[in-house]
Structure formats: C-alpha cells, structure tokens
N, C-alpha and C positions, 0 to 999 in steps of 0.2 A: 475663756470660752463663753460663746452667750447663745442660749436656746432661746428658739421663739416656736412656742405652739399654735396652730392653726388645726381649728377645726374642718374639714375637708368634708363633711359629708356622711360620709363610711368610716371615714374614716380619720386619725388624728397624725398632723406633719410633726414633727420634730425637727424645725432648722437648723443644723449646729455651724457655729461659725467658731473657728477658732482649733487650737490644738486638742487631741483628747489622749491626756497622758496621767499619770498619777494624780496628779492634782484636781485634773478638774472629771477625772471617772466617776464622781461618784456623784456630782451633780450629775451627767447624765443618765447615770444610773438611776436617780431619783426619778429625773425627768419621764425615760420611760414606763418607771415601773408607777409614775401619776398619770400618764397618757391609758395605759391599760384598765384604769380605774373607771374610766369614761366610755371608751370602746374598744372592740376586743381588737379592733385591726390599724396598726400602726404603722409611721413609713417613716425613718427619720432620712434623714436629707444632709446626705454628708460633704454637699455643692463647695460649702468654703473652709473645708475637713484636710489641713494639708499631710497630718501625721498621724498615725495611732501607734499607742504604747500597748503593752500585754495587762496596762491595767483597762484599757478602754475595750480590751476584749472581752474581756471579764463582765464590764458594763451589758456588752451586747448578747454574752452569753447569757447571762439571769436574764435577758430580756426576751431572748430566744426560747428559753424553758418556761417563763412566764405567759408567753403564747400560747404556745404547747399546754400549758396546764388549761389555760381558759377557752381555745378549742379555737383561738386565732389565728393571726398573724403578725408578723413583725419582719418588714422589706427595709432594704436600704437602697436607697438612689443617688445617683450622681457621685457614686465612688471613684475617686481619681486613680490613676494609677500605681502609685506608690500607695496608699493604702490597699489597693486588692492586691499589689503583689504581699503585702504582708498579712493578707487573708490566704492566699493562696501558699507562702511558707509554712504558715501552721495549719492547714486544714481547713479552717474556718469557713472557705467559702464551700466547703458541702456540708457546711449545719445554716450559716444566714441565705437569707434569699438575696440576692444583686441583684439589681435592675438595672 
C-alpha cells in the first residue's frame, strides 16, 4: 500500500493505493494520525482502495475518535463498493462520514 499526502487547503488528502489489511493498517494509521497533526480536517481518498480488513477499521476508527477529540473532521471519498458494503456489515458507516 502507498499514501500520498497532499495539502489541499483546509484541508489534508490521504491517497491510498493499494490494500488495507493487517499489514499495512498501521501505516495508515500513522499516516492519519500525522495528517491530524497539521490540520484538524482530513479526507483520505479510498479511489484505488480495493479491500478493507477489520484491521484497517480499526485504523479508521482511532482516526475517527482523533477527529472528535480535536473538534475536526475525518471524510472518506471514492469508497468503492465492496468496501462500503463492509462499512455497512459492521456499522461503520454511521460513525465515518462517505462522500
């Protein structure tokens, strides 16, 4: 998996390319929780995102409470369909914001 940060303005992108499964969750976990360090409102960018494991929820949950603590946001965009339906098996899509 490979992130690419762009500063957007308001706010900071989060490209991810590639799978987000045990392995590579906890670089994006990093990756968020360095995006939040700079500004409170993030959007990672799940465009070339083809799978998510229950560890890469886990990334997006501390990344979702790490919002919430700093009085931000944290959106996702271009969610394909196989990962929202596995937002939507667990709940998930009524704690992240979709776009």
């Amino acid at each position: 998996m490979n992130i690419v940060t762009s500063d957007c303005g308001e706010y900071t992108r989060l490209m991810i390319d590639g799978r987000v499964d045990t392995v590579t969750s906890p670089q994006l976990q990093q990756a968020i929780l360095n995006a939040f360090q700079v500004k409170n409102e993030v959007v990672v960018d799940f465009l070339n995102v083809p799978i998510i494991s229950s560890a890469g929820l886990r990334a997006l949950l501390i990344g979702q409470k790490t919002a919430e603590s700093k009085g931000g946001s944290m959106r996702l965009a271009n969610v394909n369909e196989m990962v929202l339906e596995v937002f939507q098996m667990t709940g998930f899509h009524k704690i992240l914001t979709v776009e």
